[in-house]
C-alpha positions in Angstrom: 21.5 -0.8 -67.2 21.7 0.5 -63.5 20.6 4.1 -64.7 17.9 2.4 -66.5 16.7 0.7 -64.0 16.9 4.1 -61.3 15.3 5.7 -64.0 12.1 3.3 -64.4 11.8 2.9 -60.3 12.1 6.9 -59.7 9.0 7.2 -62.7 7.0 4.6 -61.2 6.9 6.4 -57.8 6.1 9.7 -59.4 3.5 8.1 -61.2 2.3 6.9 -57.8 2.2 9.7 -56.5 0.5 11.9 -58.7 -2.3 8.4 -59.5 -2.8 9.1 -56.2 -3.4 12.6 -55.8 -6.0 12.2 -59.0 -7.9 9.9 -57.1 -8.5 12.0 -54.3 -9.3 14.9 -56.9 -11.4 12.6 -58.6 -13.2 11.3 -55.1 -13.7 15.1 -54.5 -15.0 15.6 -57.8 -17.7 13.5 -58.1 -18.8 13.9 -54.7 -19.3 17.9 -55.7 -21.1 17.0 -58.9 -23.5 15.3 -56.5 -23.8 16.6 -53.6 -24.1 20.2 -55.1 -27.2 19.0 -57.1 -29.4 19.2 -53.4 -28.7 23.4 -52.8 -30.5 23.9 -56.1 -33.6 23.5 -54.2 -32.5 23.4 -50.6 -30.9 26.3 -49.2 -27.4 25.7 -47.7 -27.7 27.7 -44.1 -30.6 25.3 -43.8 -28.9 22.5 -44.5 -26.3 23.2 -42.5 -28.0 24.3 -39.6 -31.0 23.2 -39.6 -32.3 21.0 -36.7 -34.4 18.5 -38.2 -32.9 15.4 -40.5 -36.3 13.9 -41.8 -35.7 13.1 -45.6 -38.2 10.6 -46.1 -41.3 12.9 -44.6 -43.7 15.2 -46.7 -42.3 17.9 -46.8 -38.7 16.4 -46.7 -36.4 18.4 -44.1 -32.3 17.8 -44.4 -31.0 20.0 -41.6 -27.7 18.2 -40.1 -27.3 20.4 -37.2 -27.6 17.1 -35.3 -26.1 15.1 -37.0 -22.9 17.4 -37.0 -23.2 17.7 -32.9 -23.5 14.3 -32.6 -20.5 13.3 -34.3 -18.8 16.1 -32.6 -19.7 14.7 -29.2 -18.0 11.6 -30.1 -15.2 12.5 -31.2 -14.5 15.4 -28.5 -14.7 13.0 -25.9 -12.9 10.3 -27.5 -10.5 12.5 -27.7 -10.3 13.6 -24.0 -10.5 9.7 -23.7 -7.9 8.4 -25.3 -5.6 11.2 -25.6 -3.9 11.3 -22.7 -3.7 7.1 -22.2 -2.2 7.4 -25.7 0.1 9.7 -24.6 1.0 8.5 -21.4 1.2 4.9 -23.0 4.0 6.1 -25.8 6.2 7.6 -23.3 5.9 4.4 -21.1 7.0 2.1 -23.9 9.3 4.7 -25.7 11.2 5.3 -22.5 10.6 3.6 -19.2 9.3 -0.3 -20.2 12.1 -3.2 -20.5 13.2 -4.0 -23.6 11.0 -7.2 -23.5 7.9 -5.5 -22.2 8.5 -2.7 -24.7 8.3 -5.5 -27.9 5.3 -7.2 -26.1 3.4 -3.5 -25.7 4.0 -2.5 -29.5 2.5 -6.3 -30.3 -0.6 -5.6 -28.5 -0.6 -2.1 -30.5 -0.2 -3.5 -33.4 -3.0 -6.1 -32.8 -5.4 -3.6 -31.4 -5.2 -1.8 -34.8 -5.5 -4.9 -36.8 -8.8 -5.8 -35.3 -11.7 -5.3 -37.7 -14.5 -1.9 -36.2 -17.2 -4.3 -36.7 -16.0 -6.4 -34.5 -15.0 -3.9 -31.8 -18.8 -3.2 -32.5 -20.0 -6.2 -31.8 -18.1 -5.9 -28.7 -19.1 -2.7 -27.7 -22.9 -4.1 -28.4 -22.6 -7.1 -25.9 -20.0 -5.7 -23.2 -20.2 -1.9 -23.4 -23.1 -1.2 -24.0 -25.3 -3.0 -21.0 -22.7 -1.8 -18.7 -23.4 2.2 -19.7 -27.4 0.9 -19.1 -26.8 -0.9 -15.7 -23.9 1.9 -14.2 -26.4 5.1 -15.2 -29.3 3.2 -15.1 -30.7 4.4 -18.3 -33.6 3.1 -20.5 -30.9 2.2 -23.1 -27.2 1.5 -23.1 -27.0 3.1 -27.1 -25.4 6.4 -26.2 -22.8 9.0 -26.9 -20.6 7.9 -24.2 -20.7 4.2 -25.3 -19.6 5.3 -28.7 -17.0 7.7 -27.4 -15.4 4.8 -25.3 -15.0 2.6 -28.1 -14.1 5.0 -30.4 -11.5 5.9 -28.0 -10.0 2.6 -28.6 -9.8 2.3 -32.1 -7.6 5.6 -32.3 -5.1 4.5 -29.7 -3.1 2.4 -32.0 -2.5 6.0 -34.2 -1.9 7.8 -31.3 0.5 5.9 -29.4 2.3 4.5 -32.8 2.9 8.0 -34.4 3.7 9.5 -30.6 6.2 6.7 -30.0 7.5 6.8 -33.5 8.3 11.7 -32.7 9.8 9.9 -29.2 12.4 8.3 -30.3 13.3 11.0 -33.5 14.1 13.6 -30.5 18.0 13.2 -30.8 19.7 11.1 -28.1 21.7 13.9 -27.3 18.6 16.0 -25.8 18.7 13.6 -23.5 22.3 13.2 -22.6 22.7 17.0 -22.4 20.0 16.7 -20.1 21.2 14.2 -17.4 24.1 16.1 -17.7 23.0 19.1 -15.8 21.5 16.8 -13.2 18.2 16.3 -14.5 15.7 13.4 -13.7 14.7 10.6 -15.9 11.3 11.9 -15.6 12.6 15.8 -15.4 14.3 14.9 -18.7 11.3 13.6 -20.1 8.9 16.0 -19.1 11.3 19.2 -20.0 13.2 17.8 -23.4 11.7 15.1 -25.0 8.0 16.3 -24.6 8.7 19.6 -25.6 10.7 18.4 -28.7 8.9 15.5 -29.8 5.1 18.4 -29.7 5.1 18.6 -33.6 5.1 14.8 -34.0 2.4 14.4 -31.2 0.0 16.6 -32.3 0.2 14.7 -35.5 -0.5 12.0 -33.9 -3.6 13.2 -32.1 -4.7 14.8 -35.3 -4.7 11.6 -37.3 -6.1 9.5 -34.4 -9.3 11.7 -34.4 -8.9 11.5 -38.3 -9.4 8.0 -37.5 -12.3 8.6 -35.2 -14.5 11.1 -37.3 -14.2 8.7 -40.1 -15.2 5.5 -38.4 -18.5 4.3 -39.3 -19.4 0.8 -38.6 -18.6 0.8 -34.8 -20.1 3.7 -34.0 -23.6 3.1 -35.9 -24.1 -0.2 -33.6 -23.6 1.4 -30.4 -24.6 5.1 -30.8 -28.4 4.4 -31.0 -28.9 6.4 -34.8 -31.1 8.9 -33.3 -30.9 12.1 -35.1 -31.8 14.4 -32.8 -29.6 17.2 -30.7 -27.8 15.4 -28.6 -28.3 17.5 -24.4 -25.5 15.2 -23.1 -23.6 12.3 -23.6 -26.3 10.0 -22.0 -28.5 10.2 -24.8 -28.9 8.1 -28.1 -27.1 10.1 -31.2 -26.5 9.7 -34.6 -22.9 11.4 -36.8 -22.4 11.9 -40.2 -20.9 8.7 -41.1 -23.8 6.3 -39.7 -26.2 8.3 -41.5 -24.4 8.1 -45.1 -24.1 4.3 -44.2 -27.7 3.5 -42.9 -29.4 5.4 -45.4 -27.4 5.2 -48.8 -28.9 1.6 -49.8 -32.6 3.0 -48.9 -32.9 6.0 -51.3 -34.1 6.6 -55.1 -30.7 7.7 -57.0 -31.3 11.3 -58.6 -33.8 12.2 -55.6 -32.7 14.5 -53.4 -32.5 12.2 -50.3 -29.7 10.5 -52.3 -28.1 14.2 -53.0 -28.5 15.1 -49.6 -26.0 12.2 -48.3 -23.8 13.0 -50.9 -23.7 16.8 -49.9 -22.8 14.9 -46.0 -19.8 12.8 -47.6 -18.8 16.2 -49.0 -18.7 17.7 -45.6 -16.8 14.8 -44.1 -14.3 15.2 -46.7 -13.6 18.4 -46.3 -13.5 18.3 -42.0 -10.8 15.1 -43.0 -9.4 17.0 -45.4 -8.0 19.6 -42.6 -7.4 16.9 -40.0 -5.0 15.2 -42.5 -3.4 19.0 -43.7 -3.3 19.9 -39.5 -1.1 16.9 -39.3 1.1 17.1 -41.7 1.7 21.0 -41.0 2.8 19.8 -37.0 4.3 16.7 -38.4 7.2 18.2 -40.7 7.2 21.6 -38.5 10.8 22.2 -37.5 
């Protein structure tokens, strides 16, 4: 009966598994079988990089040059945002804060990931946003940097989780050895642990700007949705996400407007796709 029972639990995770590596085959899938249907009459390189995203016009143009910038100012400088405080905060709670503190710390964590991006939009509408408007006195507060910031929030739970989590799998030992030769707490830290724990925290960083790439919600409220090439991060800017979002429930299904967002989910799918296989390369590296 025990076998029996091994034997139905170890088949139901392998079916899990592979159900869940169909999905993503099937999520791929039909997003091909549409998106492809826009390059039988728009030409890819123009697609790609072209400069101007006006669907609805006569004649139509689908260049996402700027859209592709725009999300890639975002993202860069969340990342140059919340990178090293994500960093830095893992190591503080992994090994320097109090027990006490430490619990408190990974609550907050915990809490900052459970809150809702269209919330944290909301937020970033009445809070952030004014502030960026009144501090660089601009004509509107709906920028690249106001999406950046908040975006830089939403991927500090995944950073600091997954760094804390490659902290404390460096063996104990490191450290001992390390004290033992007269090192430093913070020499110990800085010249062991770091360097052991890399693989895990460039997970970490990958999947946290997995996170950010893929947000949508937040970062359509704040960013301003204007598709044009963004000169700095003082201008309004629209990514590939907001787009797909704000413009899926306007078009005619079968035109090719509604192609041409499926053909952007594709992209998206595929820059995730590498994020996510990045990761997991560093993540089990020995």
């Amino acid at each position: 009966m025990k076998k029996l029972r091994e034997f139905i639990i170890e088949k139901t995770i392998f079916l899990s598994g592979i159900a869940s590596i169909l999905f993503v085959l099937l999520i791929f899938l039909f997003l091909l079988l549409n998106g492809l249907s826009l390059f039988k009459t728009v030409n890819f390189k123009d697609f790609l990089l072209g400069e101007n995203w006006s669907p609805v016009c006569e004649p139509p143009s689908f260049g996402i040059l700027p859209l592709i910038l725009g999300s890639l100012f975002v993202t860069l400088t969340a990342a140059i945002i919340s990178i090293p405080i994500g960093i830095g905060s893992a190591i503080y709670i992994a090994e320097v804060a109090p027990l006490k503190i430490k619990e408190f710390l990974k609550a907050m964590v915990e809490t900052l990931a459970a809150i809702p991006s269209i919330v944290l939009g909301f937020i970033g509408m009445v809070t952030l946003v004014p502030w960026i408007k009144r501090i660089f006195n601009l004509p509107t507060g709906l920028t690249a940097l106001s999406g950046a910031i908040l975006l830089s929030f939403m991927a500090l739970p995944t950073i600091i989780s997954i760094t804390e989590d490659a902290l404390y799998a460096v063996p104990k030992a490191y450290k001992e050895a390390a004290f033992a030769i007269g090192a430093t707490h913070w020499q110990a830290i800085h010249r062991v642990i770091l360097p052991a724990a890399y693989p895990g925290i460039f997970a970490a960083v990958m999947l946290g700007m997995g996170r950010v790439i893929g947000e949508t919600m937040a970062v359509m409220m704040v960013t301003g949705n204007a598709p044009l090439i963004p000169k700095s991060l003082l201008v309004p800017v629209r990514t590939l996400t907001a787009t797909i979002a704000a413009e899926m429930g306007e078009t005619v299904a079968g035109s090719e407007h509604y192609f041409s967002l499926f053909a952007i989910g594709i992209i998206l799918f595929i820059i995730s796709f590498i994020i996510n296989i990045t990761a997991e390369f560093f993540l089990h590296r020995e």
